[in-house]
Residue, then its C-alpha position, 0 to 999 in steps of 0.5 A: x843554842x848548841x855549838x855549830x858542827x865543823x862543816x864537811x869537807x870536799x877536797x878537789x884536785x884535777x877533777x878528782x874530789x873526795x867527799x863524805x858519803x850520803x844516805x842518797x849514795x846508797x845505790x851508787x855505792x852498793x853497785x860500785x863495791x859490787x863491780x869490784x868485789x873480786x878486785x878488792x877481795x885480795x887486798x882487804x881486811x875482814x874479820x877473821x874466823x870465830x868473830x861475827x860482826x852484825x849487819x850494818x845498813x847502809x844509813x847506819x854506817x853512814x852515820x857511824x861514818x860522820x860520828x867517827x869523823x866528828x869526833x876526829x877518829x878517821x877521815x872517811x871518804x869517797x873518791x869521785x871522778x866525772x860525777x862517778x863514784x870509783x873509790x874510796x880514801x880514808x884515814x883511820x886509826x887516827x892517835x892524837x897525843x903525843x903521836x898524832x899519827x894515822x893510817x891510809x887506805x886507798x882503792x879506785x874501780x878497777x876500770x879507772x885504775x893507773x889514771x893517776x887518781x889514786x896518787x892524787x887521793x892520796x895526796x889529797x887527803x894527807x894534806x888534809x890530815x896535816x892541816x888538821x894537825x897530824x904529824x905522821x900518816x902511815x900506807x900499809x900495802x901487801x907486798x903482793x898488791x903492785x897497783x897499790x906500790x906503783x901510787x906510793x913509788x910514784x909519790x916517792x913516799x919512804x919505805x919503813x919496812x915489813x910489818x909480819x902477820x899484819x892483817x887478816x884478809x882473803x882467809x889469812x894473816x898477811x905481812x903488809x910493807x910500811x911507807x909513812x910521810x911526816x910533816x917535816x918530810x910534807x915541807x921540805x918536798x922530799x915526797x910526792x915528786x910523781x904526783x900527776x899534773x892532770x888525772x888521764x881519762 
């Protein structure tokens, strides 16, 4: 017999939960990113010119989703609220080692923003990314992206400084603000004082 697979996680708080995607999603989530598109193109990453990344179905990158996070390099998931997909939280470039360190990312639909469901993702997942023994997990945001400052300001998440030429996203290299929680910061309640008590509908 083969060694058992560690079970998926779902992590709920005030009727928001954050679950791995399914093949069965594909509908949903297609039609999500769809909506979104222009609200998100300001603020993603993607490949720059000269680089060409081939096609992925969506079947595949669910698979590429749950390899990534059995092998512990990410914590993928989706962010759901009232049975609706509306975004998405996820950990990356994950180090373990002597670093033990990540990277969050984080968007909600554009017709659920500023009801506290970001802030709680966030939340969500670090605790997460904690118990599963990392140290360090680190918000990289745009310096133009409000939405996504008002989540780390409301969690009193501390600020490192600006990290230039960053990211290549809608058609250049952008400077992105670094925040960063550690555990010692997780323990002794110097961060999240904002989080919401109920997510507002």
């Amino acid at each position: 017999m083969g060694a058992l697979r560690p079970s998926v996680p779902q992590l709920e708080r005030n009727g928001v939960t954050l679950r791995m995607l399914t093949p069965k999603d594909e509908v949903e989530w297609l039609a999500l990113r769809q909506r979104n598109r222009d609200w998100l193109r300001p603020w993603e990453a993607t490949t720059p010119p000269g680089q060409i990344e081939p096609p992925i179905t969506f079947r595949a990158f669910v698979r590429r989703e749950r390899a990534s996070w059995r092998e512990r390099r990410s914590f993928p998931f989706v962010i759901e609220y009232g049975g609706e997909l509306v975004g998405r939280a996820s950990l990356g470039r994950i180090e373990w080692g002597a670093e033990r360190g990540g990277t969050l990312g984080y968007w909600v639909s554009h017709h659920v923003a500023g009801r506290g469901i970001a802030p709680t993702a966030v939340v969500l997942l670090t605790e997460y990314a904690f118990g599963q023994g990392l140290h360090r997990v680190e918000i990289a945001i745009r310096p133009e992206n409000d939405a996504s400052l008002a989540v780390v300001r409301k969690l009193n998440v501390r600020e490192e400084g600006l990290r230039h030429s960053y990211l290549y996203i809608d058609g250049g290299w952008r400077d992105h603000r670094i925040f960063a929680i550690t555990t010692d910061e997780h323990r002794s309640g110097e961060w999240w004082t904002g989080v919401p008590d109920t997510v507002r509908d």
